[in-house]
N, CA, C, O and CB atoms as a CASP TS submission, in Angstrom:
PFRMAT TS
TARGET T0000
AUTHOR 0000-0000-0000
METHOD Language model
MODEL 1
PARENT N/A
ATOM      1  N   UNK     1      -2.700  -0.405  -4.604  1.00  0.00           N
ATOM      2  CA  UNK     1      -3.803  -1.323  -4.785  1.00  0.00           C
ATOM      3  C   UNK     1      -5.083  -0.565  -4.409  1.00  0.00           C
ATOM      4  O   UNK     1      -5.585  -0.854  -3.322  1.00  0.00           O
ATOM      5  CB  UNK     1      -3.616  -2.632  -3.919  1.00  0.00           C
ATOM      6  N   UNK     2      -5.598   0.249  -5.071  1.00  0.00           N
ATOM      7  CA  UNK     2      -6.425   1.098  -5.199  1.00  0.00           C
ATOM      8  C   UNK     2      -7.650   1.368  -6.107  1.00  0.00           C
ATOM      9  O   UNK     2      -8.127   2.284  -6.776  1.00  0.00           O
ATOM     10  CB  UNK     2      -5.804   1.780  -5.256  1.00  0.00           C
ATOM     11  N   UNK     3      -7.996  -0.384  -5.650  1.00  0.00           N
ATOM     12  CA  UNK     3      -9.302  -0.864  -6.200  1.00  0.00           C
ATOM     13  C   UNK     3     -10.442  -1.783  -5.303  1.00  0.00           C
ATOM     14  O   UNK     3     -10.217  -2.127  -4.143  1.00  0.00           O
ATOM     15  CB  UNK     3      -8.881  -1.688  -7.379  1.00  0.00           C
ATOM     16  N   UNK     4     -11.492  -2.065  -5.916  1.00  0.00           N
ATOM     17  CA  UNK     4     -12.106  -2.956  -4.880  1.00  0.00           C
ATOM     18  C   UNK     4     -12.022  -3.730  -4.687  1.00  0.00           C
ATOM     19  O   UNK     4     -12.187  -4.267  -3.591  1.00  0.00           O
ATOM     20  CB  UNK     4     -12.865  -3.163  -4.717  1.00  0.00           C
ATOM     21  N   UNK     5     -11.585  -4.372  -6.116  1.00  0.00           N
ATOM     22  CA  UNK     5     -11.074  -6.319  -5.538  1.00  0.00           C
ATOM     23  C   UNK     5      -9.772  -6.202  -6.575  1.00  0.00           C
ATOM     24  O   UNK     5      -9.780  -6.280  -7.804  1.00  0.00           O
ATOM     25  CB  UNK     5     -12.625  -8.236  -6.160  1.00  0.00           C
ATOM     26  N   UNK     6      -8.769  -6.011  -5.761  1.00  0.00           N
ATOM     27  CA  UNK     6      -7.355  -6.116  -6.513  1.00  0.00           C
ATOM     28  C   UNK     6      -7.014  -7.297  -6.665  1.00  0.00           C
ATOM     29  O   UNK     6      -7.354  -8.206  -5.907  1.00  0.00           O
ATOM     30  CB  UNK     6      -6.229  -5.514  -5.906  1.00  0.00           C
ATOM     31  N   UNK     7      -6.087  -7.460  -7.963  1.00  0.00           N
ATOM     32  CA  UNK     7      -5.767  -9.313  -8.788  1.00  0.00           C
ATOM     33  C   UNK     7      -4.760  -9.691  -7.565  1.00  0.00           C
ATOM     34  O   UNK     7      -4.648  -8.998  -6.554  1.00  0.00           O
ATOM     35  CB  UNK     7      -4.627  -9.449 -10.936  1.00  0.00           C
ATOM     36  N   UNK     8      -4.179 -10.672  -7.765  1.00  0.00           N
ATOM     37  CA  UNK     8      -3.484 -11.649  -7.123  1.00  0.00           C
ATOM     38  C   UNK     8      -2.176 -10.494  -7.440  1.00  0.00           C
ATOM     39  O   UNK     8      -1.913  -9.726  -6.514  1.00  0.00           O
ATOM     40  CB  UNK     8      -3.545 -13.445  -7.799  1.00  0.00           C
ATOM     41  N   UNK     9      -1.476 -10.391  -8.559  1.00  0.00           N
ATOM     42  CA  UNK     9      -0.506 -10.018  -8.787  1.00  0.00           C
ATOM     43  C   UNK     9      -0.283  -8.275  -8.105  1.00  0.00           C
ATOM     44  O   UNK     9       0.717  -7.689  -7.690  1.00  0.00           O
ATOM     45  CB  UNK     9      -0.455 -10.333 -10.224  1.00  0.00           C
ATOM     46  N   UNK    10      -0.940  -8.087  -8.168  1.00  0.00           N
ATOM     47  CA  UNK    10      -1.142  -6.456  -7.378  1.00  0.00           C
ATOM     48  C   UNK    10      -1.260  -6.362  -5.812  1.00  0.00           C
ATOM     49  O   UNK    10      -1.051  -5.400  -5.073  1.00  0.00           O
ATOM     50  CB  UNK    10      -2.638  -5.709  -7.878  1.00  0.00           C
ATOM     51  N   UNK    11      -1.700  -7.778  -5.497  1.00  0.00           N
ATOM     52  CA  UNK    11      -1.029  -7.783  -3.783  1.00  0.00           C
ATOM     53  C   UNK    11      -0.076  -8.179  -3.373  1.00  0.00           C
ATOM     54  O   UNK    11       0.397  -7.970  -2.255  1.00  0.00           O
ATOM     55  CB  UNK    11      -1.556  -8.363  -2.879  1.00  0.00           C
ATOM     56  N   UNK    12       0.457  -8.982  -4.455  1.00  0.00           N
ATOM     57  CA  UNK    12       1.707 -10.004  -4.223  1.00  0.00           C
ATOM     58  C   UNK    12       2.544  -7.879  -4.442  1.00  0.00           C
ATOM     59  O   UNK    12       2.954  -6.972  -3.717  1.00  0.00           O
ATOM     60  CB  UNK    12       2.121 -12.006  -6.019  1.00  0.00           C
ATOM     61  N   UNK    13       2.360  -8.134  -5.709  1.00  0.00           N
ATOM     62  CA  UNK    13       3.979  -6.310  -5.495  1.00  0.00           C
ATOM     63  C   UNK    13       3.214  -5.694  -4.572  1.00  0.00           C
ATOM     64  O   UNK    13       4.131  -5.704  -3.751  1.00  0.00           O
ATOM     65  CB  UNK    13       4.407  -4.639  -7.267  1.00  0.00           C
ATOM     66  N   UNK    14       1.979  -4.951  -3.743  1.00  0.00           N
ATOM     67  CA  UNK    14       2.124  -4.150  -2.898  1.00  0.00           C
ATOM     68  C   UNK    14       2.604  -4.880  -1.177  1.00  0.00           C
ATOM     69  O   UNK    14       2.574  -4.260  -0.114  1.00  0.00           O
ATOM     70  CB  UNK    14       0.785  -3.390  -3.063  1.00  0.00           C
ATOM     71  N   UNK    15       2.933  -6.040  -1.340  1.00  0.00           N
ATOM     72  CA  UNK    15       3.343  -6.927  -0.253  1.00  0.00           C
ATOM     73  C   UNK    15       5.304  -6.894  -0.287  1.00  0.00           C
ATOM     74  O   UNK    15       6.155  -6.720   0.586  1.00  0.00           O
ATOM     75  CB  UNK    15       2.519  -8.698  -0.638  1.00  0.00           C
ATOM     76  N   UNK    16       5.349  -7.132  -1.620  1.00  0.00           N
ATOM     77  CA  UNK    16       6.599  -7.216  -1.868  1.00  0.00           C
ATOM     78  C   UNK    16       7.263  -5.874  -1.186  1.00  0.00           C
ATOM     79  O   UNK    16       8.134  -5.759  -0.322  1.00  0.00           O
ATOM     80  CB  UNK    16       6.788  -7.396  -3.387  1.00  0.00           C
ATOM     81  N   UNK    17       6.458  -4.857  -1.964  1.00  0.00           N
ATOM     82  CA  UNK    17       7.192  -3.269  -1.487  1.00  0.00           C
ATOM     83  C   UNK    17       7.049  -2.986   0.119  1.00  0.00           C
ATOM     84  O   UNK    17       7.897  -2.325   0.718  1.00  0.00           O
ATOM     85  CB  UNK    17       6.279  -1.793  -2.338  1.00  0.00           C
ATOM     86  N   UNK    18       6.217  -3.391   0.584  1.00  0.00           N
ATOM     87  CA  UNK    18       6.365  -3.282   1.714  1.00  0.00           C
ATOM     88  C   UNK    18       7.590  -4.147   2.704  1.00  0.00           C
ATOM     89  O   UNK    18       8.093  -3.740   3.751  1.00  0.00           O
ATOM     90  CB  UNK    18       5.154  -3.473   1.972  1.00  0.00           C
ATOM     91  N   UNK    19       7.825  -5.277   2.083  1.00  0.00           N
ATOM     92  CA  UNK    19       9.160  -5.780   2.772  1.00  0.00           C
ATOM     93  C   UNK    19      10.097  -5.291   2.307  1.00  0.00           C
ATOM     94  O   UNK    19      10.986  -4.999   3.107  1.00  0.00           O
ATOM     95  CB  UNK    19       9.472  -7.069   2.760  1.00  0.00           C
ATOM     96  N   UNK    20      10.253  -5.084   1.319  1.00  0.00           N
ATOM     97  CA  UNK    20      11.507  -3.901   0.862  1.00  0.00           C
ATOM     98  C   UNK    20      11.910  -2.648   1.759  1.00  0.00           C
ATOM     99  O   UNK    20      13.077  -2.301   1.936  1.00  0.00           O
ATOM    100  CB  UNK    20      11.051  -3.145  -0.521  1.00  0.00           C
ATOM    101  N   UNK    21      10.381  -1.777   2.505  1.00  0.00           N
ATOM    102  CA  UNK    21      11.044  -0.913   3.342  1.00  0.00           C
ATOM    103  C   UNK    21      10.926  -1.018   4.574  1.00  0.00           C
ATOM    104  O   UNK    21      11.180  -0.067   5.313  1.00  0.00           O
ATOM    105  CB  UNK    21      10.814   0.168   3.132  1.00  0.00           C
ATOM    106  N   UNK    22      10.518  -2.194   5.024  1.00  0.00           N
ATOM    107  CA  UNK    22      10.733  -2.815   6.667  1.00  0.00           C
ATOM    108  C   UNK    22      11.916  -2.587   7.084  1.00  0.00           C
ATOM    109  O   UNK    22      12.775  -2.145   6.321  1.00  0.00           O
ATOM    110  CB  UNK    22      10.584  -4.371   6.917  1.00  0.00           C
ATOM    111  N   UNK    23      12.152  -2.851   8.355  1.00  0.00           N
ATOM    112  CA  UNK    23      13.709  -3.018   8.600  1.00  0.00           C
ATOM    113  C   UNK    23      13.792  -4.674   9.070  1.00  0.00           C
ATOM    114  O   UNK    23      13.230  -5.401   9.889  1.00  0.00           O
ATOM    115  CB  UNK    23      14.357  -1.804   9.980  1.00  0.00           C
ATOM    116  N   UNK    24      14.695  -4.775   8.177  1.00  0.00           N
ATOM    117  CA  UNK    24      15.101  -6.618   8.025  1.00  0.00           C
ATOM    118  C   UNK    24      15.208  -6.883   9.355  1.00  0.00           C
ATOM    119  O   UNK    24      15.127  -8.111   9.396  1.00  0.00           O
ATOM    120  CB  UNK    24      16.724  -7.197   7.168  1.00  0.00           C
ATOM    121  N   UNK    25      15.352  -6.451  10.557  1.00  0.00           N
ATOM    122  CA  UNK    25      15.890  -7.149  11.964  1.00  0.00           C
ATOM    123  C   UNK    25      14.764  -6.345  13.091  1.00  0.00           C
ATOM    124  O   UNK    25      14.176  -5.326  12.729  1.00  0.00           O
ATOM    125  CB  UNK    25      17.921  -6.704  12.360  1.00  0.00           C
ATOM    126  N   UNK    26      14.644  -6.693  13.899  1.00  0.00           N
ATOM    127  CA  UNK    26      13.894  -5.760  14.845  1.00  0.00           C
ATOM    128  C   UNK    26      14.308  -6.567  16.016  1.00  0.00           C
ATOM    129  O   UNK    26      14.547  -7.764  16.178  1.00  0.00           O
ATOM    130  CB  UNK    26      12.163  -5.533  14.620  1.00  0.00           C
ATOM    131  N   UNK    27      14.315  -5.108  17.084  1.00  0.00           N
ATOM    132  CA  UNK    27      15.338  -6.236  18.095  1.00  0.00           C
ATOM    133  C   UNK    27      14.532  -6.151  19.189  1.00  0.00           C
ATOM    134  O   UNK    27      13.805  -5.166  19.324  1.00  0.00           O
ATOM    135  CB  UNK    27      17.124  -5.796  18.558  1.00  0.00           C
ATOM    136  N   UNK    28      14.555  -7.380  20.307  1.00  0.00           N
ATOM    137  CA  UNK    28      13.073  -6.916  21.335  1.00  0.00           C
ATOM    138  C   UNK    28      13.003  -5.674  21.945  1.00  0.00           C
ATOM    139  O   UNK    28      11.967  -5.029  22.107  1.00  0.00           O
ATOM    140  CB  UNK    28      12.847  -7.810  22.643  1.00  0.00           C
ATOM    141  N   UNK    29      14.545  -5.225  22.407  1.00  0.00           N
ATOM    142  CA  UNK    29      13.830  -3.565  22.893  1.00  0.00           C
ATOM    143  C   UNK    29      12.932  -3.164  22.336  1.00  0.00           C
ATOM    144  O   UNK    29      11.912  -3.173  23.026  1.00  0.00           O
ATOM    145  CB  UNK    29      14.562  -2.352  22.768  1.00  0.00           C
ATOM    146  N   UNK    30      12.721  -2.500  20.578  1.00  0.00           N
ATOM    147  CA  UNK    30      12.293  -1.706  19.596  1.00  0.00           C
ATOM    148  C   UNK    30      10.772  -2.346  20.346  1.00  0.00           C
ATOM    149  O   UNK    30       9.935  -1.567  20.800  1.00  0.00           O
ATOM    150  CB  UNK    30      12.893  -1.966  17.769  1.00  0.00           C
ATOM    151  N   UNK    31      10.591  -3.809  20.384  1.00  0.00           N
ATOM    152  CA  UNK    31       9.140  -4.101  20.420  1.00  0.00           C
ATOM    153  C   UNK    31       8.841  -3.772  21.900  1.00  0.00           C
ATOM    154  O   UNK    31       7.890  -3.017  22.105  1.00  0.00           O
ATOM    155  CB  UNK    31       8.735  -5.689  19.968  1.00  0.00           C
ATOM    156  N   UNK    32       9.589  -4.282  23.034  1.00  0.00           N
ATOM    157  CA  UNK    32       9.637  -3.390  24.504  1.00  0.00           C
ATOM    158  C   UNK    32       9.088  -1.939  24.280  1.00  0.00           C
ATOM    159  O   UNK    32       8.075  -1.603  24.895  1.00  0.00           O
ATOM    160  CB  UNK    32      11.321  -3.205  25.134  1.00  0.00           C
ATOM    161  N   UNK    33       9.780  -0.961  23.330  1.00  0.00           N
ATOM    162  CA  UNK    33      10.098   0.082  23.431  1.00  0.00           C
ATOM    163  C   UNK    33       8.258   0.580  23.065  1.00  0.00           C
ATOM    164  O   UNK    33       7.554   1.200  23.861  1.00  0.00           O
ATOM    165  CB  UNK    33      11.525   0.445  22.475  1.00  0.00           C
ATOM    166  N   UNK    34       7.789   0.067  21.581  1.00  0.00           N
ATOM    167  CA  UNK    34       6.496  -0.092  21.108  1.00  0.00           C
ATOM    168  C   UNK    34       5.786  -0.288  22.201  1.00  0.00           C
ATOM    169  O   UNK    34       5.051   0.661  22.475  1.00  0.00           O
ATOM    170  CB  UNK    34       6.301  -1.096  20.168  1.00  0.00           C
ATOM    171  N   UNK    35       5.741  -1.319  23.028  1.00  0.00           N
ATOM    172  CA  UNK    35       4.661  -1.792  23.840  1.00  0.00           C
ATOM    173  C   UNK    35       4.684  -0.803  25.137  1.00  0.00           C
ATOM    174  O   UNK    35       3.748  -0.819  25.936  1.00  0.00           O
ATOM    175  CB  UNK    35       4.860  -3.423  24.216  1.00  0.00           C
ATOM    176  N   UNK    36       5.718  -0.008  25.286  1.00  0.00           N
ATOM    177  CA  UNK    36       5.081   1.124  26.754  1.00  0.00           C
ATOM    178  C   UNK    36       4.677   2.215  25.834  1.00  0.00           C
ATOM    179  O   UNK    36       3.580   2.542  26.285  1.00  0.00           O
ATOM    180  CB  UNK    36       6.477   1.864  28.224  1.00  0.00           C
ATOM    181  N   UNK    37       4.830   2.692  25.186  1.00  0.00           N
ATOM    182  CA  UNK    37       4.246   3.728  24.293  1.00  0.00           C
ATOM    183  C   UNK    37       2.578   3.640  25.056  1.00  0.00           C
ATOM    184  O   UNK    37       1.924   2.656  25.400  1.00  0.00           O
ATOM    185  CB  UNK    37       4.400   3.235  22.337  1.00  0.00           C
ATOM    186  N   UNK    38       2.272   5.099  25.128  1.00  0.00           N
ATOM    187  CA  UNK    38       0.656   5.455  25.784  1.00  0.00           C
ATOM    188  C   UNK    38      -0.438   4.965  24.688  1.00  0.00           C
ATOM    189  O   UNK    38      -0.343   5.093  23.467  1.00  0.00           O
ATOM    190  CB  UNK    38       0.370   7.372  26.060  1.00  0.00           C
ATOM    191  N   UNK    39      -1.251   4.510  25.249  1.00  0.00           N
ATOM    192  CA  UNK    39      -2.458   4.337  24.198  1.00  0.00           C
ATOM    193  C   UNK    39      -3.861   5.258  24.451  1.00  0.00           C
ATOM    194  O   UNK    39      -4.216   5.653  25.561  1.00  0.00           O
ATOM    195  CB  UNK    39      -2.924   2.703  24.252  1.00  0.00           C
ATOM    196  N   UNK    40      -4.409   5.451  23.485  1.00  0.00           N
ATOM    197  CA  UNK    40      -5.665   6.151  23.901  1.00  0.00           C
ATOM    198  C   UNK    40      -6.235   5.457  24.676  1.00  0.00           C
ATOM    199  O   UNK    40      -5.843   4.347  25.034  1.00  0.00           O
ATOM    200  CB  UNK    40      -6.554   6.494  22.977  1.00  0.00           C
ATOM    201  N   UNK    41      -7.493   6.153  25.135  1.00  0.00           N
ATOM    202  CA  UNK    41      -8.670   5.211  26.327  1.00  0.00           C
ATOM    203  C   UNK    41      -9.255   5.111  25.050  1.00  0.00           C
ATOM    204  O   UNK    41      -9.214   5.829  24.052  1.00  0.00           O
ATOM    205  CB  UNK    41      -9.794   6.014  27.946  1.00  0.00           C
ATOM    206  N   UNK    42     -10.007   3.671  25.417  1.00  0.00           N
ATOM    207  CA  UNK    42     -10.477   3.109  24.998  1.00  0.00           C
ATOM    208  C   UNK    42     -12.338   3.636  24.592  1.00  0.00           C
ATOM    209  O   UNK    42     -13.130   4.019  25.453  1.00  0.00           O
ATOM    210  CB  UNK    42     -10.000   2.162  25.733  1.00  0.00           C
ATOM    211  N   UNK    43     -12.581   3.535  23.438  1.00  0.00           N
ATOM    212  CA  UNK    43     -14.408   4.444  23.469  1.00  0.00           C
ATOM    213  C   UNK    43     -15.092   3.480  23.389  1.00  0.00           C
ATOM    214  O   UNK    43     -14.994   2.661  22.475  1.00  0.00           O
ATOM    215  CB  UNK    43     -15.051   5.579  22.140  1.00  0.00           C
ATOM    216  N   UNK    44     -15.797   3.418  24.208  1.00  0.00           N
ATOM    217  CA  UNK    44     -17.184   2.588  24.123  1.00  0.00           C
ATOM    218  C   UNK    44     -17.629   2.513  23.114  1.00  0.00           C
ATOM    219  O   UNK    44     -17.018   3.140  22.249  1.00  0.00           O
ATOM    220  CB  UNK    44     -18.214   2.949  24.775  1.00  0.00           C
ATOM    221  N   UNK    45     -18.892   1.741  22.664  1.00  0.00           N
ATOM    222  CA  UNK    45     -20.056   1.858  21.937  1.00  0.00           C
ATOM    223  C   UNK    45     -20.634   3.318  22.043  1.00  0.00           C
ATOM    224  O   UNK    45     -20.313   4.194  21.240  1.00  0.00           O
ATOM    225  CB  UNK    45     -21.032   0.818  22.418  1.00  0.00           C
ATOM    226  N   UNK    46     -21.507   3.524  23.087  1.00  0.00           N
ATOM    227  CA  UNK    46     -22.055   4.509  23.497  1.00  0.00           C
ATOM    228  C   UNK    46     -21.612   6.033  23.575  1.00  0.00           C
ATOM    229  O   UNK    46     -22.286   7.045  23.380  1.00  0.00           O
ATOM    230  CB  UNK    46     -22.286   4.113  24.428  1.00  0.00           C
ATOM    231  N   UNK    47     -20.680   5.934  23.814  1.00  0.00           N
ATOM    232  CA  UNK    47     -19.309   6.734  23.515  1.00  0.00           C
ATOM    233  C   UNK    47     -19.397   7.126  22.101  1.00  0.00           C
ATOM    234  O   UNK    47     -20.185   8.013  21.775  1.00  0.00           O
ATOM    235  CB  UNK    47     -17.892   5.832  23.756  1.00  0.00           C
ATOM    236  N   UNK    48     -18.734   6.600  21.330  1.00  0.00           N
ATOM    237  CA  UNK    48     -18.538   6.716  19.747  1.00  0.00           C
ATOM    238  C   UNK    48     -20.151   7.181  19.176  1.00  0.00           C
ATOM    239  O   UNK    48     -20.327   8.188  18.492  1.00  0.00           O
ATOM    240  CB  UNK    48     -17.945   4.977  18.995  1.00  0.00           C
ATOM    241  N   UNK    49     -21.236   6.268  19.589  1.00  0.00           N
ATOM    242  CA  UNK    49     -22.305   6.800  18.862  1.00  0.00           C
ATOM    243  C   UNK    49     -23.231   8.709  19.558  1.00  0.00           C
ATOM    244  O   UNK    49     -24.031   9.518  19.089  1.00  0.00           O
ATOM    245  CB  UNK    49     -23.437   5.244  18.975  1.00  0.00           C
ATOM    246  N   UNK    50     -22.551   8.575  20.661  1.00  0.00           N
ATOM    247  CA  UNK    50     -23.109  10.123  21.451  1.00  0.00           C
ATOM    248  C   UNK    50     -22.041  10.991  20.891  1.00  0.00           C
ATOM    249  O   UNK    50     -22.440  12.132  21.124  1.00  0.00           O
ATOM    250  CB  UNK    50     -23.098  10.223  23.448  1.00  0.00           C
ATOM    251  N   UNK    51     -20.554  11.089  20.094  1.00  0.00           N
ATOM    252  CA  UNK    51     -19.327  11.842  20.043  1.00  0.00           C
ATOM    253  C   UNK    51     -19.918  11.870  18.610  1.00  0.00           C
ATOM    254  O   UNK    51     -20.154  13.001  18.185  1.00  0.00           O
ATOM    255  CB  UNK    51     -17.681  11.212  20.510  1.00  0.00           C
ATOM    256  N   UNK    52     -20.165  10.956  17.888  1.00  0.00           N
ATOM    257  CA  UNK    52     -20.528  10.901  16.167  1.00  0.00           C
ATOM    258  C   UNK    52     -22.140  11.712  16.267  1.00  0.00           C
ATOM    259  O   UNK    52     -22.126  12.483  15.307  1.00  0.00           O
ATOM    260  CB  UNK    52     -20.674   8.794  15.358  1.00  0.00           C
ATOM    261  N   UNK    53     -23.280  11.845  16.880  1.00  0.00           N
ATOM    262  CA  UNK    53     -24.066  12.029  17.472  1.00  0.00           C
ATOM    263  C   UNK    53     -24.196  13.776  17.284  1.00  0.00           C
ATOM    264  O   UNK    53     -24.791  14.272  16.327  1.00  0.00           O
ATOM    265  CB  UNK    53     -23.821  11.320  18.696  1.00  0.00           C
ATOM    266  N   UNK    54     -23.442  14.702  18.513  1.00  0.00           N
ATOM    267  CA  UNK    54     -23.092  15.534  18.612  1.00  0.00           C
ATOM    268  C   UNK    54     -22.358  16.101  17.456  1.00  0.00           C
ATOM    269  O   UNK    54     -22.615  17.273  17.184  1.00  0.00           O
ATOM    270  CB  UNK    54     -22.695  15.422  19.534  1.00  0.00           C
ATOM    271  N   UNK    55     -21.185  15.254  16.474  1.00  0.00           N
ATOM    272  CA  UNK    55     -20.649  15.977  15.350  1.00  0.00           C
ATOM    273  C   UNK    55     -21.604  16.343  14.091  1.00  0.00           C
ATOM    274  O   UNK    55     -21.395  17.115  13.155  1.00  0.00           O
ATOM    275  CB  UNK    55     -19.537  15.172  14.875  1.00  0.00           C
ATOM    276  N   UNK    56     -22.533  15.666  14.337  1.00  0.00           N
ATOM    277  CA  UNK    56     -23.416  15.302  12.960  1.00  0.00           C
ATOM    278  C   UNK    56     -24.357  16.191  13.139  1.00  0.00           C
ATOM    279  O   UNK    56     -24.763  16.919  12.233  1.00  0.00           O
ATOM    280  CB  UNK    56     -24.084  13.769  12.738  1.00  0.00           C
ATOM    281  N   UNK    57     -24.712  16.206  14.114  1.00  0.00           N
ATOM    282  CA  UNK    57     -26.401  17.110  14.438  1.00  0.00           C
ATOM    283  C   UNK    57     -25.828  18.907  15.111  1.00  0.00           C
ATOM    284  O   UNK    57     -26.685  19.785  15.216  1.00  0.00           O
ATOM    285  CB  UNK    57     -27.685  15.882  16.331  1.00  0.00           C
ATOM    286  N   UNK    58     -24.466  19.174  15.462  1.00  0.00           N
ATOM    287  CA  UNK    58     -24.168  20.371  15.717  1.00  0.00           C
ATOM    288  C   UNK    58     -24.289  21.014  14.651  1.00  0.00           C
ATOM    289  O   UNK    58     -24.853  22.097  14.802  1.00  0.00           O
ATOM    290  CB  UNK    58     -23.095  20.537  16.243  1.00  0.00           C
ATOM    291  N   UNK    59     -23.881  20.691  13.308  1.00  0.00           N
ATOM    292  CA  UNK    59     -23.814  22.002  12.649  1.00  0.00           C
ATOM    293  C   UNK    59     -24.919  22.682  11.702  1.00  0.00           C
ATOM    294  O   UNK    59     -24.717  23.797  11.219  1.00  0.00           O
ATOM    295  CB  UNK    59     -22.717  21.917  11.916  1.00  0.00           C
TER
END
């Protein structure tokens, strides 16, 4: 679906295909298992615009 406003029928099959390669069952460990997984720290506002900031104006 690799347009800007895709029809009805082109989300319905890229929805479809995607339950096709889910896995039909998920068991709470798997989601246990997901939820200790590390996450990044979190970026500020200020953060993101001084890191985008520095990439843009270095080179």
């Amino acid at each position: 679906v690799d347009t800007t406003y895709p029809d009805k029928k082109s989300i319905l099959m890229y929805i479809t295909s995607l339950f096709q390669v889910l896995p039909q069952q998920v068991s709470i460990e798997a989601i246990q298992e997901v939820e200790m997984l590390p996450r990044p720290p979190k970026v500020t506002k200020e953060e993101h615009f001084q890191l985008h900031h520095q990439m843009h104006y270095s080179q």
